[in-house]
N, C-alpha and C positions, 0 to 999 in steps of 0.2 A: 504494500500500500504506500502511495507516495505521500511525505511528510509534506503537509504543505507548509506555508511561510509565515513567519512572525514566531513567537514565543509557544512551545508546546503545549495542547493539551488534552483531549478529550476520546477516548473509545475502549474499546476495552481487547483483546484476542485470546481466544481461545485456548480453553486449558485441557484438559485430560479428561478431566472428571469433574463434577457438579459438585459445589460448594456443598455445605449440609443445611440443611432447613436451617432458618430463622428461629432464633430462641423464644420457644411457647411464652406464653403471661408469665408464669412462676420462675420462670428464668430469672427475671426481676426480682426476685427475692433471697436470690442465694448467692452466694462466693462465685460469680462470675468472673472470667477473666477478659470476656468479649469488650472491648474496649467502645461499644457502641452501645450496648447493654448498661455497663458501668456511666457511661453519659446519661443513659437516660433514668439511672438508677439518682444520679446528682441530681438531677432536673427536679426531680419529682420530691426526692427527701428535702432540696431547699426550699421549694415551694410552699412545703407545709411549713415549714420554719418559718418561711414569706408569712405565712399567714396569721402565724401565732405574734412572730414580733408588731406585723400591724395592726394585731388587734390589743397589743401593749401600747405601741402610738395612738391609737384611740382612745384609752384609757386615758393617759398623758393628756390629750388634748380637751378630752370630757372635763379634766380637772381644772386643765387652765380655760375653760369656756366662762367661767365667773373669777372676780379679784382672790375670792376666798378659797381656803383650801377645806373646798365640803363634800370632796366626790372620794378621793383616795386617801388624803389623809397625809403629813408630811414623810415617814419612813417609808410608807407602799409607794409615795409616788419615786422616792429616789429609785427603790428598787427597778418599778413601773421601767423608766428611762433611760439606769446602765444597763438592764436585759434590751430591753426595745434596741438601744446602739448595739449591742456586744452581739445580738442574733442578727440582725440585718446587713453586717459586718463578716463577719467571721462564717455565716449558718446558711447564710441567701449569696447576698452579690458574690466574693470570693469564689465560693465553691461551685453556684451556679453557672459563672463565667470558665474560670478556670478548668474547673472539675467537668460541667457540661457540656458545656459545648466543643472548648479543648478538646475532650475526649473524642468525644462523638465527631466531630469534623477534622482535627489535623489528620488523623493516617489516612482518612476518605481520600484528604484534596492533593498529600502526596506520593498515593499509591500505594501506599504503605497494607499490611495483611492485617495489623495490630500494633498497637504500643512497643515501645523496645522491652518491657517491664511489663509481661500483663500481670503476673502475678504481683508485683509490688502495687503497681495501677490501682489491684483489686483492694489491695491492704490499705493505701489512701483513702478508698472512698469508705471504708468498713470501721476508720475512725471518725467519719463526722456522725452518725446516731451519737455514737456514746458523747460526745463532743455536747450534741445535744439535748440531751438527758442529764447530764450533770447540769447545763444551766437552768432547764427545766424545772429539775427536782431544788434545786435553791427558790425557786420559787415557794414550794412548800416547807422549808427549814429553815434560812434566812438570804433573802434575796440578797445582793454585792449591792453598796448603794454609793460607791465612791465614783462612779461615773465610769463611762465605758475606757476612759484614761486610767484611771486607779492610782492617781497619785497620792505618793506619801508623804505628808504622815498619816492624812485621811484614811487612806484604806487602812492603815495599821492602829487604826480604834473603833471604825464600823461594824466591826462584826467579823470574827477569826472563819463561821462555817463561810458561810455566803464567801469573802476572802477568794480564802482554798477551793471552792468548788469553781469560782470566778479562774482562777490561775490557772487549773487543773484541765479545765475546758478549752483556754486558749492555745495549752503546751501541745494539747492534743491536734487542736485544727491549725498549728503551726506543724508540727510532723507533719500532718496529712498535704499542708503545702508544700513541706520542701522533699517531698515523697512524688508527688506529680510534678517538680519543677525539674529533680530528676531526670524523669522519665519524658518530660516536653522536649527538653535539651537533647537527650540523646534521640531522641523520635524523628525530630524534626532537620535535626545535623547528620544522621548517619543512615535513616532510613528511608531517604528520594528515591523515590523510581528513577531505574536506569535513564539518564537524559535529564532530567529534571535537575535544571542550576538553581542554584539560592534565588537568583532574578526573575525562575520561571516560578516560586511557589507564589499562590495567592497570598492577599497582603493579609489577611486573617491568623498567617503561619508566621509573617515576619511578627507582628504583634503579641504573639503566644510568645516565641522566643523571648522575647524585649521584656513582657511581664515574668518569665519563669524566671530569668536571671537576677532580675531584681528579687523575686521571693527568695530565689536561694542565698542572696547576700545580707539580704536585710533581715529577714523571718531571725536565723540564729539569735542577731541582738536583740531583740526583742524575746525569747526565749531566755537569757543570760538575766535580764533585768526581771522577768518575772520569777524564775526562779532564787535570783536574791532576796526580792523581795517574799517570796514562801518563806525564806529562811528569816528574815527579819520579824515575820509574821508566827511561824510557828516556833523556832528556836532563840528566841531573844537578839540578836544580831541586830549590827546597827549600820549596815550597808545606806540605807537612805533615813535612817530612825534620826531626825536630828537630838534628840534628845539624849542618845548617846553617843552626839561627834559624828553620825551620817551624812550625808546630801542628798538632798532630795531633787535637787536639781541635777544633780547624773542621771537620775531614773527617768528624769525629762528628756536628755539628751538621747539616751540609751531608747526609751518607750520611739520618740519623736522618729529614729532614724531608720527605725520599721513604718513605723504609723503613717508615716507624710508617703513613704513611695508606697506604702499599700493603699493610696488614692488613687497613684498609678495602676499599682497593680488591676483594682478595679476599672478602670478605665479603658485602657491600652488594648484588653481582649473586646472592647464596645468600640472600639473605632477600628477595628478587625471586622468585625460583623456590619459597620456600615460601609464600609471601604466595600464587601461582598457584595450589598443589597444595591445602594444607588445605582450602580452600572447597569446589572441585569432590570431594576424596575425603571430605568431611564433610558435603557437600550442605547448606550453609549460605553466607548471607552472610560477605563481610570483613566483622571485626570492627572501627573507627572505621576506614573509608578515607582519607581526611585526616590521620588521626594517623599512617598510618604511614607515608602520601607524604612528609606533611612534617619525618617525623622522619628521612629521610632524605635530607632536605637539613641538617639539624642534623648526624647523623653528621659530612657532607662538610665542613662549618666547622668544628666542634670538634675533627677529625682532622686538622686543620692547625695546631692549637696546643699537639699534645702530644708532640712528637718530641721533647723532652727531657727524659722520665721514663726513659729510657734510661741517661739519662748523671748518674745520681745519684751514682753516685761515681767520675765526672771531675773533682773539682776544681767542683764547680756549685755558684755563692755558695746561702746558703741561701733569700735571697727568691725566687730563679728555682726550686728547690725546692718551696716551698708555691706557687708559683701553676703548675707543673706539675702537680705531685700533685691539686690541685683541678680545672684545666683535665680529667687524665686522669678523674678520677672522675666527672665532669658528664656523659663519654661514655655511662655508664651509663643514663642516662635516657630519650634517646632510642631507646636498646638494649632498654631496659626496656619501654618503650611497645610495642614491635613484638613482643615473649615475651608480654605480657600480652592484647596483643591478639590475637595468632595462639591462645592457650588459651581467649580468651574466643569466637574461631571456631570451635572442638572442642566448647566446652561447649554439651551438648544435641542436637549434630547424630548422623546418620547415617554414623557412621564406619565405611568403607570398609577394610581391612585389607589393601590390595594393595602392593606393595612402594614404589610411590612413599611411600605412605603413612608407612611402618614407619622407610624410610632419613628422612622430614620429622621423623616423631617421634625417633628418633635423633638427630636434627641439635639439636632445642632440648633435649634432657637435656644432649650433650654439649658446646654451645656456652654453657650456661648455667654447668657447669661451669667453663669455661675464664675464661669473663663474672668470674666470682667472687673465681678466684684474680687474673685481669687486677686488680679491685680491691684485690686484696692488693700484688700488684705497684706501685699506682700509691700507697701509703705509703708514705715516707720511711723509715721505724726499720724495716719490714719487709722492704722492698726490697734493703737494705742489708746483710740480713741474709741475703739468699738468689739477691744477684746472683749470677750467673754459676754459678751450681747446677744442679742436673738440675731443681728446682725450676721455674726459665723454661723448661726444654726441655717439660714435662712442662704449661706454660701454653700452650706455643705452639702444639701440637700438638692438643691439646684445641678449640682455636681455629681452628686451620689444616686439620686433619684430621676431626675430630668436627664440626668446624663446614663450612670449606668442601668435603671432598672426598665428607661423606656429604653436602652439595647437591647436587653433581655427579651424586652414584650418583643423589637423587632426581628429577634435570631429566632425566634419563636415564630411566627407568624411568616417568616419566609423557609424556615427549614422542618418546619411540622409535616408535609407532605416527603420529607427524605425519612423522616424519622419514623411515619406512620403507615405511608401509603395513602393517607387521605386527607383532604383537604378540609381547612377551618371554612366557616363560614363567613362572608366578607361582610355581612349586613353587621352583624354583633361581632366583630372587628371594628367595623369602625364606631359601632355604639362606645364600644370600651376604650377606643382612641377618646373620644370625644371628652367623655365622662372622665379620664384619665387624665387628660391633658385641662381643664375646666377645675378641676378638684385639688390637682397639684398646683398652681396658678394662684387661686383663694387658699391655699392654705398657705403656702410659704412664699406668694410674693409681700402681703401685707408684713411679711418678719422684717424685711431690709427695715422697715421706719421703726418699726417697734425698737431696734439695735438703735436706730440713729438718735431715738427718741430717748435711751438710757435703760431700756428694758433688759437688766440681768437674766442669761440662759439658769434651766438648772433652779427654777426655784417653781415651788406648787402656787405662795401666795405671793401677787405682786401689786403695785399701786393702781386705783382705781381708772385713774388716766388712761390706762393701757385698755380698758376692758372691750373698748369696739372691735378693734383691730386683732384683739385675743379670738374674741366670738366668731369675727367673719373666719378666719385664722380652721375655728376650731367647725365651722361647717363645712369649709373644704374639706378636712381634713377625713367627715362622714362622708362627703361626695364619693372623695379618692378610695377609701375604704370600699363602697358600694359598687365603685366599677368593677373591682374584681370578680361577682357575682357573673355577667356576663360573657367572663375570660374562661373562668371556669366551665360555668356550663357547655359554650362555645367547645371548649376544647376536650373534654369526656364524651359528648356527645358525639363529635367528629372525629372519634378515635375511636368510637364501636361501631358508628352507623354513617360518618360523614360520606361525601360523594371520592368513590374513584379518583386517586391524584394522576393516576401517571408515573413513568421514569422522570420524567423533566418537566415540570408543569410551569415552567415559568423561563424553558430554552435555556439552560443558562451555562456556561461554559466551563465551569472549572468543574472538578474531576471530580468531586462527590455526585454529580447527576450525571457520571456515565457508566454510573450500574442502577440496580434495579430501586424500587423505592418499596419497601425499607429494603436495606441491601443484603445479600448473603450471609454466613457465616464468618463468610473470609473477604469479604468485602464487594467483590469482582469475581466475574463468569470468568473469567480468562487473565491475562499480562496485562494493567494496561500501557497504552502507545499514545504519547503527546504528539497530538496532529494541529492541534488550535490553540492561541491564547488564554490563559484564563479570562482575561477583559474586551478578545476583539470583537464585541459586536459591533455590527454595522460593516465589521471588514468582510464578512466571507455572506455569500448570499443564503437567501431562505432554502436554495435549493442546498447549500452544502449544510446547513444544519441538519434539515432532512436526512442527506444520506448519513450525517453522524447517525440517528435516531434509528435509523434502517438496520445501519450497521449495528448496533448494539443488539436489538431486537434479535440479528439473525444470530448471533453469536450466545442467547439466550436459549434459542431456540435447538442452536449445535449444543450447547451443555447440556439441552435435556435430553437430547436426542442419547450422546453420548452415556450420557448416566442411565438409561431404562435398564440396560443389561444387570449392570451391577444391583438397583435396585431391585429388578424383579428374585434376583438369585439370592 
């Protein structure tokens, strides 16, 4: 077959023998090693976490809907809001991104059989339950209530259970990180299908890499500081205990220089996932491919040198000041390169309006957003001015929510038919776009003034002045809650009974849609062969898609052929 022109990609050749069936339902419940399985195994356990931590934000926000603290009460609300951070963190975005989709998509798109590690793969994903359960059950013994930071000496008078079960849970879903960063690393660097250059993988794979390296460098310290601080906590030790000659400001230093690039982390795999979608639902090429691989190796380095814009008013001499503030502001650039190149892939194309679509364009309004204030954040006189306000809660959320969990909904709603065989429904797609995007908006645009206005993050009862802004605040926040009703059903429903997807229901050119939908055992009928771009559309006509589509068919069609003997026997 002759390779046609441009950057390699899509069809698959013939093997010997026919892959093995697709893993039944209960597949899903056991020590699987299937690296598509284990994705979808993330997908679903963080979802429910998704669901538990929002309905702890709900709580939080019920309370703050009046000045007074008459709904939770002041120890259940602290609880209430370091589980709500610490699960949404750690239990959803993280592992959902990383763990999910990572999984499930990198060996698809570079031909890969499986993980380099299935079995370690398996032991990753087999520590977030219990990860889970331990923050879970603090709820019924004594919830952490030093905030999803834990800084000491707070945490080392709140409460020794809650504490320990807080530490105990993080050390865990840090393993379980630097266990998949691993196995990304080596998946992704040693196992390309023949022909396939670092230049030809989709930008989804250069972003996996960019976030695993960072988990594997930063995750450790952030393991070293909670583990002193056990020791501070359980065996009298005065590692950050000021009261006997600690610092408490190492543990900020130490917490910060995980915390800040685990922004990253969450991030970098959602501009992986829209780097995917835009093209195919705009039917256009990526806009500079290079610029935005490699600005995602920038992100990874410069998000290692800014974990102490955090700590502007700890005591930070003022030289480490400006060469923070500038380190954090340079992040914007390579940020920048990938907004301007994802508009400059919309601009002119054939845009598509399906709900992947709607939740991608949602992600760069609301992450740009966030982008912006982050800049405000990373000045000195301004920072200063609006630490610890509703101000940051109201940046981070823009970022962490507007940015990563509408990627989420978007990887979701464009790779539900690889993962299922069938298709969501577009109508309650976009219900939940709407309702989603309308509810996140009222709830955390009105924070930016409540910060400007002097409104402290982190408290249950606060001045009356605030209480409009709290209210509108706190019925978004029922809005955003109630969309997920419609995500749900939507997607249970179209995953027992939805309409027929197709191999390729959306044409789309990288190598996850040139096997079946959901795919084999071993991923591919056959070898596959880079014939196409991952990004050329528009380059090759409807008739050579076609014969891709032909082609795969027939080479489905020789596997089964192939396999009856052995089966019937």
């Amino acid at each position: 077959m002759t390779q046609l022109q441009g950057n390699p990609s899509l069809v698959a050749a013939p093997r010997g023998s026919l892959d093995p069936p697709a893993e039944p339902w209960w597949r899903f419940l056991t020590f699987s090693t299937d690296h598509k399985v284990i994705g979808i195994q993330y997908l679903v356990t963080t979802f429910f976490f998704y669901l538990v931590g929002g309905a702890l934000a709900v709580a939080v926000r019920a309370e703050l809907a009046t000045p007074e603290a008459d709904f939770l009460g002041f120890e259940r609300y602290n609880g209430a809001f370091t589980l709500h951070a610490t699960i949404m963190i750690f239990l959803w975005i993280v592992p959902a991104l990383v763990g999910g989709f990572g999984n499930y998509l990198v060996p698809l798109m570079i031909g890969a059989r499986d993980m380099a590690f299935p079995k370690l793969n398996a032991v990753a994903f087999w520590l977030v339950p219990p990860t889970g359960i331990l923050l879970l059950a603090s709820l019924f013994l004594e919830p952490p209530s030093a905030g999803w930071t834990s800084y000491p000496p707070l945490s080392l008078v709140s409460g020794k259970v809650g504490e320990e079960l807080w530490i105990l849970s993080i050390l865990l879903a840090g393993t379980s990180s630097i266990l998949g960063a691993v196995n990304f690393i080596t998946t992704i660097l040693k196992m390309r299908m023949p022909g396939m250059r670092m230049q030809d993988m989709p930008l989804f794979c250069w972003a996996m890499l960019a976030a695993s390296v960072l988990t594997l460098i930063a995750t450790p310290v952030l393991a070293g500081a909670l583990i002193l601080l056990s020791f501070d906590l359980l065996a009298g030790t005065s590692f950050f205990n000021p009261s006997g000659g600690g610092d408490p400001v190492v543990y900020q230093h130490m917490f910060w220089f995980y915390s800040h690039p685990a922004v990253y982390i969450m991030i970098l795999p959602v501009f992986g996932i829209i780097s995917e979608i835009l093209p195919v639902h705009a039917r256009k090429p990526i806009f500079a491919y290079k610029a935005i691989a490699y600005s995602s190796l920038a992100i990874c380095f410069l998000g290692l040198i800014v974990w102490a814009h955090h700590m502007f008013t700890s005591g930070t001499p003022d030289w480490m000041r400006v060469f923070f503030m500038i380190a954090t502001m340079s992040v914007a650039v390579p940020t920048g390169i990938k907004v301007f190149s994802w508009l400059a892939t919309l601009w002119g194309g054939k845009i598509h309006f399906r709900s992947a679509m709607l939740f991608s364009l949602g992600f760069i309004s609301m992450f740009v957003i966030g982008g912006l204030s982050g800049i405000i954040l990373a000045s000195v006189p301004l920072d200063i001015h609006v630490h610890d306000t509703y101000f940051v809660v109201a940046h981070l959320h823009y970022v962490l929510f507007g940015g990563s969990v509408f990627g989420i909904y978007a990887g979701i709603y464009h790779w539900f038919p690889k993962m299922t065989g069938r298709l969501l429904n577009e109508f309650w797609g976009r219900v939940h776009f709407v309702l989603t995007f309308v509810g996140f908006n009222m709830c955390f645009l009105p924070m930016h003034k409540l910060g400007l206005m002097g409104m402290p993050r982190r408290v249950a009862q606060y001045d009356p002045q605030f209480a409009d802004l709290n209210w509108i605040s706190s019925v978004g926040a029922f809005v955003l809650a109630i969309s997920t009703l419609p995500f749900l059903v939507n997607a249970i429903y179209s995953w027992v009974a939805g309409p027929k997807a197709g191999d390729n229901p959306w044409q789309a050119l990288t190598l996850e849609w040139a096997t079946s939908s959901p795919p084999p055992a071993h991923n591919f009928y056959g070898d596959p062969i880079l014939l196409t771009g991952p990004y050329d559309y528009g380059l090759h006509s409807k008739e050579t898609l076609d014969y891709f589509a032909a082609q795969l068919q027939s080479l489905r069609e020789l596997a089964l052929a192939e396999a009856k003997p052995t089966t019937s026997s």
